[in-house]
C-alpha positions in Angstrom: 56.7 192.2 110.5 54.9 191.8 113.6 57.1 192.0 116.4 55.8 191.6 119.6 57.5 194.5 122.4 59.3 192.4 124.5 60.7 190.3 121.7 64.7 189.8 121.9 66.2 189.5 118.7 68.6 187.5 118.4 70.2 186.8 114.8 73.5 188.1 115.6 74.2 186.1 118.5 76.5 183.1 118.6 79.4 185.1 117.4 82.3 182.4 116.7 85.3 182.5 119.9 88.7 184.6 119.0 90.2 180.7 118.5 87.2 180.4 115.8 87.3 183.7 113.9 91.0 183.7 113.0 89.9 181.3 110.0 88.2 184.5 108.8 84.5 185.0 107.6 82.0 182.2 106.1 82.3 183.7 103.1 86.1 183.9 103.2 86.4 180.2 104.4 83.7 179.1 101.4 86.6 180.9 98.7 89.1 179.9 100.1 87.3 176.3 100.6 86.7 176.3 96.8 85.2 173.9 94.5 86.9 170.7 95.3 89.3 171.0 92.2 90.3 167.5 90.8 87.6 166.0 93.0 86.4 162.6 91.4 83.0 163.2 89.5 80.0 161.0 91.2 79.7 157.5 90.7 75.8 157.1 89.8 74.1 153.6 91.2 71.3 152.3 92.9 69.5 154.8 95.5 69.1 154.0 99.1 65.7 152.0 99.6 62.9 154.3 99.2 60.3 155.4 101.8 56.8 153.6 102.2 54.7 155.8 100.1 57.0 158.0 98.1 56.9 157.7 94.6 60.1 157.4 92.8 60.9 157.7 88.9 62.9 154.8 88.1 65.2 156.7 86.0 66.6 158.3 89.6 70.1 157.4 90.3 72.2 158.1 93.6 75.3 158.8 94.1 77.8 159.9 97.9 80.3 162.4 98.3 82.7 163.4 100.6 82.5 167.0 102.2 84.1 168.6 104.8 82.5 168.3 108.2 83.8 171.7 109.2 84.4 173.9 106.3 87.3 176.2 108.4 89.0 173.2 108.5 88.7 172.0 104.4 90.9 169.2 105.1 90.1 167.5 108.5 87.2 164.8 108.9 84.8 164.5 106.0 81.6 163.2 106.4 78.8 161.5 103.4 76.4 163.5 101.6 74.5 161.2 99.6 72.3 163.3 95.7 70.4 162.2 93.3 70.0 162.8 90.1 67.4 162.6 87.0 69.2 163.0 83.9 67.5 165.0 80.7 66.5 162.9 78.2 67.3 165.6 75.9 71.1 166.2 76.3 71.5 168.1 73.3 69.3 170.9 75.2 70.8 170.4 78.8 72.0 173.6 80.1 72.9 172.4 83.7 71.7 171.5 86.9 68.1 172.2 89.1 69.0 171.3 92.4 66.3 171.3 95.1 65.5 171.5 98.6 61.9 170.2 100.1 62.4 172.4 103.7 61.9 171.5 107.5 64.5 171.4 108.6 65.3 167.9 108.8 63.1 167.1 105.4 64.9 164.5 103.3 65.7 165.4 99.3 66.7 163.0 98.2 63.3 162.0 95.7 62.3 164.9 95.0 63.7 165.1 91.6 61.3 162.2 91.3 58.1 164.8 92.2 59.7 167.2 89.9 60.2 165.2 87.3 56.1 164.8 87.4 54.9 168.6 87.1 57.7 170.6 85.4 57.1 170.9 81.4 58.8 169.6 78.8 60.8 173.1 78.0 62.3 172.5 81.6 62.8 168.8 82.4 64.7 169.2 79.0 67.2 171.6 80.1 67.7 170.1 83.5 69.0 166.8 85.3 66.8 167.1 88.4 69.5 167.0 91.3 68.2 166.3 94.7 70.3 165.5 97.9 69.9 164.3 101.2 71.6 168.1 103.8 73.8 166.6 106.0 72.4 165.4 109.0 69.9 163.8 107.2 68.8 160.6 106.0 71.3 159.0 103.8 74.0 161.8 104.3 75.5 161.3 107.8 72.3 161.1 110.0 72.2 162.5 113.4 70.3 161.3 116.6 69.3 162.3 119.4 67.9 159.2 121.4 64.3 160.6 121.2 61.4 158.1 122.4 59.6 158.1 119.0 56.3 157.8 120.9 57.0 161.8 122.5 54.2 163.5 121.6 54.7 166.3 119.2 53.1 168.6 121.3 56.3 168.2 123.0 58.6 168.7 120.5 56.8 171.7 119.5 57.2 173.2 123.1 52.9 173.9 123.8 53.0 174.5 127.0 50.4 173.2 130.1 46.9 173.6 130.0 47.5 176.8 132.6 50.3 178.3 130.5 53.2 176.9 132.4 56.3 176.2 131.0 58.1 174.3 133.5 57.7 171.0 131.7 58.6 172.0 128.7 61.7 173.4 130.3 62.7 169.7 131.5 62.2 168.6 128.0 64.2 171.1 126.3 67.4 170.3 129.1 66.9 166.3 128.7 67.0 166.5 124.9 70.0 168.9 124.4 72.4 166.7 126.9 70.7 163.9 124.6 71.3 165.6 121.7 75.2 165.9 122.9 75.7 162.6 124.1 74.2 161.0 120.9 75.4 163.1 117.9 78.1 165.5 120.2 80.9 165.6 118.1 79.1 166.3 114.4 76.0 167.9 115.5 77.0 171.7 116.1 78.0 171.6 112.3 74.8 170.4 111.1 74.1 174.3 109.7 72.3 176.3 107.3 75.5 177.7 105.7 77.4 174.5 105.5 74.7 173.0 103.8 75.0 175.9 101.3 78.5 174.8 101.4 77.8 171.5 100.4 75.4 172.9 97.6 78.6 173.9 95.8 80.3 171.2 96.3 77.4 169.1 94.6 77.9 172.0 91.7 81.5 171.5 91.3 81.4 167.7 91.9 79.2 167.9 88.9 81.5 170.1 86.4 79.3 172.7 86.4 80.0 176.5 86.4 76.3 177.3 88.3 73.5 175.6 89.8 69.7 176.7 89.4 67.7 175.7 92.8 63.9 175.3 93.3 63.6 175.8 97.6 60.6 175.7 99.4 60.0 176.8 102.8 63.0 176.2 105.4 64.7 175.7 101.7 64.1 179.3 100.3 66.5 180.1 103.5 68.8 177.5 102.7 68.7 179.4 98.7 69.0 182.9 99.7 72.6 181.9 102.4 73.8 180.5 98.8 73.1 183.1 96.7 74.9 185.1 99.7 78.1 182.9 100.4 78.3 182.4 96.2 76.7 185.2 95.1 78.4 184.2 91.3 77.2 181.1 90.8 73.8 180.7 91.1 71.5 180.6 87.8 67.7 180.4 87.8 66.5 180.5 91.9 63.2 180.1 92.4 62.0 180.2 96.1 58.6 178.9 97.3 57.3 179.4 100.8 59.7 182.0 102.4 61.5 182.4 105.6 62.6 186.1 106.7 66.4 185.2 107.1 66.1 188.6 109.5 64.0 186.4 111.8 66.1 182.6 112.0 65.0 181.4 114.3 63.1 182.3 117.5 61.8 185.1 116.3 60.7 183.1 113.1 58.8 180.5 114.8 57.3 183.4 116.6 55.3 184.6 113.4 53.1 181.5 113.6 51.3 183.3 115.9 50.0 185.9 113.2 50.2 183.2 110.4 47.9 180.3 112.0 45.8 183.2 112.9 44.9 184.6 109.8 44.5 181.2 107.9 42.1 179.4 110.4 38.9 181.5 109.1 39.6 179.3 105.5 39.1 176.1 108.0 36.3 177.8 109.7 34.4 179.1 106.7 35.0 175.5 105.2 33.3 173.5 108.1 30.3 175.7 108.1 29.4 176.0 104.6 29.4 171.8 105.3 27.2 172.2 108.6 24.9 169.5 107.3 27.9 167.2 107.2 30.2 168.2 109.7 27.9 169.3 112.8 30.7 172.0 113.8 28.6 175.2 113.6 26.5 176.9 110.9 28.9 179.8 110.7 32.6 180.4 111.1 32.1 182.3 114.8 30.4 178.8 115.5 33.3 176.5 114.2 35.4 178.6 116.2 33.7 178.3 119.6 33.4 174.2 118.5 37.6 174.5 118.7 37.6 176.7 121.8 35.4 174.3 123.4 37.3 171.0 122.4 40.7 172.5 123.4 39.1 173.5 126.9 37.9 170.1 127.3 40.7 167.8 126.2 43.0 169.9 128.4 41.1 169.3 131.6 40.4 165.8 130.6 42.7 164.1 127.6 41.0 161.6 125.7 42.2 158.1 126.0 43.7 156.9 122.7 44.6 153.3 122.1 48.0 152.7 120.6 49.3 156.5 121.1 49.3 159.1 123.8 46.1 160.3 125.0 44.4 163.2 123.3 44.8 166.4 124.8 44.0 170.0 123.7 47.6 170.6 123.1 47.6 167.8 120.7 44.4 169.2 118.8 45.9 172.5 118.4 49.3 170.3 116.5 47.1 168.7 114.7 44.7 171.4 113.3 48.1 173.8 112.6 49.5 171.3 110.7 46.3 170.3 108.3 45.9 173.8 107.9 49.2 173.6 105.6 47.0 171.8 102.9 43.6 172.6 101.3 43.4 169.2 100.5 43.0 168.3 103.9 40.9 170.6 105.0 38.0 167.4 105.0 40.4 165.0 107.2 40.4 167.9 109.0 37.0 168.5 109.7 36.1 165.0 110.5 38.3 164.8 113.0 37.0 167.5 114.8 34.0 165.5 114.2 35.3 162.6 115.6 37.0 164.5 118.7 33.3 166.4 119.5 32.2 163.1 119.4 34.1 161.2 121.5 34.2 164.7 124.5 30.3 164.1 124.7 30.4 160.9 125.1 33.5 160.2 127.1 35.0 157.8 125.3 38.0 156.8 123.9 39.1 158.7 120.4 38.9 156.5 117.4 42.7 155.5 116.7 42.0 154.7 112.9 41.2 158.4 112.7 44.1 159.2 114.4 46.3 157.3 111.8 44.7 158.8 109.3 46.5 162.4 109.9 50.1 160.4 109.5 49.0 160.6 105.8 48.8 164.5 104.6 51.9 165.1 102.6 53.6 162.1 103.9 54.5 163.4 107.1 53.2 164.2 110.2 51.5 162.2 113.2 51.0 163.0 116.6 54.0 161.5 117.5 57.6 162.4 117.5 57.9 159.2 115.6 56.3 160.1 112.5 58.8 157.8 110.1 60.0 154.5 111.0 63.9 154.2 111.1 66.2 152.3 109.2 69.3 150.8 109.3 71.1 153.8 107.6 68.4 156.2 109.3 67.5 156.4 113.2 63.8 157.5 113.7 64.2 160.3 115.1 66.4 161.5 112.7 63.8 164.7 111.7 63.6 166.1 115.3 67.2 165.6 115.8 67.9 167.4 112.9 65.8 170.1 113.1 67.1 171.0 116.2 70.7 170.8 115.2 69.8 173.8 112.4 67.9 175.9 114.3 69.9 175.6 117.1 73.5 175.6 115.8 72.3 178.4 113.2 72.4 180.8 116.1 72.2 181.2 119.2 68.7 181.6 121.4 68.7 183.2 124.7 68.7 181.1 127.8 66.7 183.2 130.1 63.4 180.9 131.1 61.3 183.9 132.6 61.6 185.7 129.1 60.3 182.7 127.6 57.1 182.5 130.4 56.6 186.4 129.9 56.1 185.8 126.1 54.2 182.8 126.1 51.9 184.3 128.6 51.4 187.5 126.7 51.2 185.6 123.5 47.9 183.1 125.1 46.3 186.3 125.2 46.7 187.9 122.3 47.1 184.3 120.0 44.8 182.0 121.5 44.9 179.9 119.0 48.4 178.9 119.1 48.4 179.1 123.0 51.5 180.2 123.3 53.8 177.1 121.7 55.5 179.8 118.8 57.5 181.8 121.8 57.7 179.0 124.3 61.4 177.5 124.9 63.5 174.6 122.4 66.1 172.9 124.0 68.5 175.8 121.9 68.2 177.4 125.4 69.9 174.6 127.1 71.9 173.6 123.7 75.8 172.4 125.2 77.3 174.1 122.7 77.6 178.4 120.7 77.3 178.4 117.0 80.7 178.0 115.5 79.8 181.1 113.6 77.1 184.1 113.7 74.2 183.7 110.8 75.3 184.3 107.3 74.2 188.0 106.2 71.7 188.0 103.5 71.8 190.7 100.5 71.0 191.4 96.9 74.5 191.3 95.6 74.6 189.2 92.4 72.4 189.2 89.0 68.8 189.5 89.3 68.0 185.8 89.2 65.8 185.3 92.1 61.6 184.3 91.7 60.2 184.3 95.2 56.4 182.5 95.6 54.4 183.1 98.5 50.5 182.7 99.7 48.4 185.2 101.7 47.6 183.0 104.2 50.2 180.4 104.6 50.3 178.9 108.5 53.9 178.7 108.4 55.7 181.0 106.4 53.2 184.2 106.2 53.3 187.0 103.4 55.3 189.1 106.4 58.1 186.7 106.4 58.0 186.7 102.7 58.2 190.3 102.2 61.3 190.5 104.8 63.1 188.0 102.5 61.8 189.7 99.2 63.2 193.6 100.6 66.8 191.3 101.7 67.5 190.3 98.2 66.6 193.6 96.8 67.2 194.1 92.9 67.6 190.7 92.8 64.5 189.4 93.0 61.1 189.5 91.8 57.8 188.1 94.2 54.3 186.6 92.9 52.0 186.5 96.0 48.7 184.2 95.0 45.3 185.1 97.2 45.1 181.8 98.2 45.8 179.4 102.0 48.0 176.9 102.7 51.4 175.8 102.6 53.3 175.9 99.1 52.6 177.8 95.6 53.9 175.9 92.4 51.9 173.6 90.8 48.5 175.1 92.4 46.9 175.9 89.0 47.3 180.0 89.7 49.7 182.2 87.5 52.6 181.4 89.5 53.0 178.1 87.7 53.1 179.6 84.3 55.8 182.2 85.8 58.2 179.8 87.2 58.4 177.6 83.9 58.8 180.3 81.7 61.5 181.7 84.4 63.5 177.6 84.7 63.1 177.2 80.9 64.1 180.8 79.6 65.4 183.3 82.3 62.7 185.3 82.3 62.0 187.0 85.7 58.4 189.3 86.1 59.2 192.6 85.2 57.9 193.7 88.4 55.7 192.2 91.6 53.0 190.9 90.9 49.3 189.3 93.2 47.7 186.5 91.3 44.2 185.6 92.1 43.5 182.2 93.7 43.0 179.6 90.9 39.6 179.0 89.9 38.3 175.3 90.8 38.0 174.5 86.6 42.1 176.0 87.2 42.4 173.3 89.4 40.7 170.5 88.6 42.3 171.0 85.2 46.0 170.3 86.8 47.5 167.0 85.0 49.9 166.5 88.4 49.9 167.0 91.8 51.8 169.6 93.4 55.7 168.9 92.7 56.4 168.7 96.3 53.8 168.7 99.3 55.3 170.5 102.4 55.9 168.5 105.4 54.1 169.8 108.7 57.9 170.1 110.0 58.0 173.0 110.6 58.8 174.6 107.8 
């Protein structure tokens, strides 16, 4: 993995107080927790309102349960997890559960049984009710807030620093937002973590009666699968993990790989744009395209474009925009005409088209250049994502504090990633976060059956092959890896071999005997899909 010299690592910091670790280990607490024994089984009803735009099967049911907000202490305060569920319509093949995980963090679950339900075969969806779930923090299962302005830019949120590589703004933001963060959501928010979610992941399995769970995760989710499998190494069943995060890394030093990743998957944007030079105007070749983009983001960051109805356009929030279209091939033209539109608008001075603007809230029904990227609700505050995602990241464990280590690597990193300018190594408000993780990052290994399918791209923007591979040699024996020559953002239901893999893994056990590189599907592979992809990543972040 690439490392850069004066990287810190910092995955074992955050080690819990003398108070906190007399109530032993996460592993020892998650035993001794146990499965909720003589725990009511779920009511099924109505689900929560769905979200403009996301498809749900009519056959999804919902369903809350209690869990305990802090897992050393099984019996104090209990907060509301809300799952869903997709029953077979085959009982008399149902072997269990498939729960799932979409990613982020902050990423709601709760319909994603409903995108399932659309790609998997027959010889699965008949073995399976389709379990989703709201982590808690999230959506329908306990929310958290931190009071952020949904019109912040996410150029903000994702810490890019100034046009001249200082920092010092995004040093204010990341101070303001973690004593917001603590006055809003203080007294649940530290135990919004990646472990007590696994946590609640066996609750959801014993609430339901059964023995094991099988898991489909992608992205921040493969993470979320492989501290299961850890903490419960016994009761996991088929685990297939798509998109994956080093759990060496979590999660400075994670973030910090987008350098390398976004690096080595802009060439498929640049490529794209010039074999379409005719169309697109960006440059005949890909060294072309690439000086279009180095001369846009020098432009916008001396002079932002004005953009009715939104913040103004600067280069900061081109570069947030291209990184996150570059998650989809599908995007790749919304992509290219807004460069159009930008080079347009720079020549002539005028304002940025908004419609084109609102047109990048679309992709994978996430995104925007705003903080404010879905509307709240009632049950749901709007900035519920951002809120969340910090929580993880920041109460996984700790991140050092020292704001000249930050300005040393975001200046080395300008020069040596240009593309990313720096954002992947600047500071998060975990530098000024009010409170230590209530307990150091779970330990992941290949103890347990080998049970594990990991799916990964060459050239994904946010989780690379690198960060893959550190996750594949952490599970060992346990696991085998398919890596498909292909960009972007998310393998099943792509068209290339991996598909065929994971179905025959869900529906009979059947792991790859060994590793194995697919080629990218062919565009007859493709075209001939009969679904869309089961689950389109959101740009957030992972």
């Amino acid at each position: 993995m690439f490392i850069a010299a004066a990287m810190v690592t910092t995955t074992t910091a955050g080690a819990a107080t003398s108070a906190e670790a007399r109530v032993g280990t996460p592993e020892a607490v998650a035993e001794a927790a146990g499965p909720a024994k003589g725990a009511a089984a779920p009511v099924w009803g109505e689900c929560p309102p769905v979200e403009s735009g996301v498809p749900r099967d009519p056959r999804q049911q919902c369903a809350t349960l209690r869990v305990p907000l802090d897992y050393r202490a099984p019996r104090g305060r209990t907060i509301e997890i809300t799952i869903s569920r997709i029953a077979t319509a085959q009982p008399g093949t149902r072997r269990g559960i498939l729960l799932s995980n979409p990613g982020g963090p902050g990423d709601q679950g709760l319909d994603l049984p409903s995108a399932l339900a659309t790609v998997l075969p027959p010889e699965v969806l008949d073995q399976y009710d389709l379990i989703g779930f709201d982590p808690r923090g999230i959506g329908h299962s306990t929310p958290v807030t931190c009071g952020i302005d949904p019109a912040t830019p996410r150029s903000h949120v994702l810490p890019y620093p100034a046009p001249d590589g200082g920092i010092q703004r995004n040093v204010t933001f990341a101070r303001n937002i973690a004593a917001a963060c603590a006055e809003h959501s203080g007294d649940v928010l530290r135990f919004i973590t990646t472990a007590n979610t696994a946590r609640d992941m066996d609750r959801i399995r014993a609430a339901l009666g059964e023995p094991k769970l099988s898991y489909y995760g992608t992205s921040y989710g493969t993470y979320l699968g492989a501290v299961y499998l850890s903490l419960f190494p016994g009761r996991s069943s088929r685990i297939v993990l798509d998109s994956a995060v080093d759990p060496g890394l979590v999660w400075r030093d994670m973030f910090r790989t987008w350098n390398e990743a976004v690096a080595l998957r802009l060439p498929d944007f640049l490529a794209f744009a010039a074999e379409r030079d005719a169309v697109y105007h960006l440059g005949a070749t890909p060294d072309e395209a690439r000086r279009t983009y180095d001369r846009l983001t020098a432009a916008l960051g001396e002079r932002p474009l004005p953009n009715p109805g939104g913040p103004e356009l600067d280069g900061n929030a081109l570069r947030e925009i291209t990184r996150w279209l570059l998650y989809f091939d599908f995007a790749l033209p919304s992509l290219a005409e807004f460069w159009q539109e930008v080079a347009e608008a720079v020549s002539t001075g005028s304002a940025v088209d908004a419609a084109a603007v609102a047109r990048l809230a679309r992709p994978g029904s996430a995104g925007g250049v705003t903080a404010g990227d879905r509307a709240g609700t009632a049950d749901v505050p709007a900035d519920n994502r951002i809120a969340a995602l910090y929580a993880v990241v920041c109460d996984d464990v700790a991140w050092p504090r020292d704001v000249a280590l930050h300005a040393r690597q975001v200046a080395a990193d300008r020069q040596a990633w240009p593309v990313t300018a720096g954002m992947p190594s600047n500071l998060w408000p975990c530098a000024a976060w009010p409170t230590r993780p209530v307990e150091p990052p779970v330990t992941v290994t290949g103890n347990g059956p080998r049970n594990v399918l990991i799916l990964q791209n060459t050239r994904d923007p946010a989780t690379s092959l690198r960060s893959a591979r550190g996750l594949r040699a952490a599970l060992g024996r346990r696991a085998a890896m398919i890596t498909v020559d292909q960009g972007g953002h998310g393998v099943f239901g792509l068209g290339s071999c991996a598909d065929e893999a994971t179905n025959t893994f869900l529906a009979t056990g059947a792991l790859p005997a060994r590793d194995r590189f697919c080629p990218a599907p062919s565009p007859a592979d493709t075209a001939a899909r009969s679904a869309p992809s089961p689950y389109i990543p959101p740009a957030w972040p992972l």
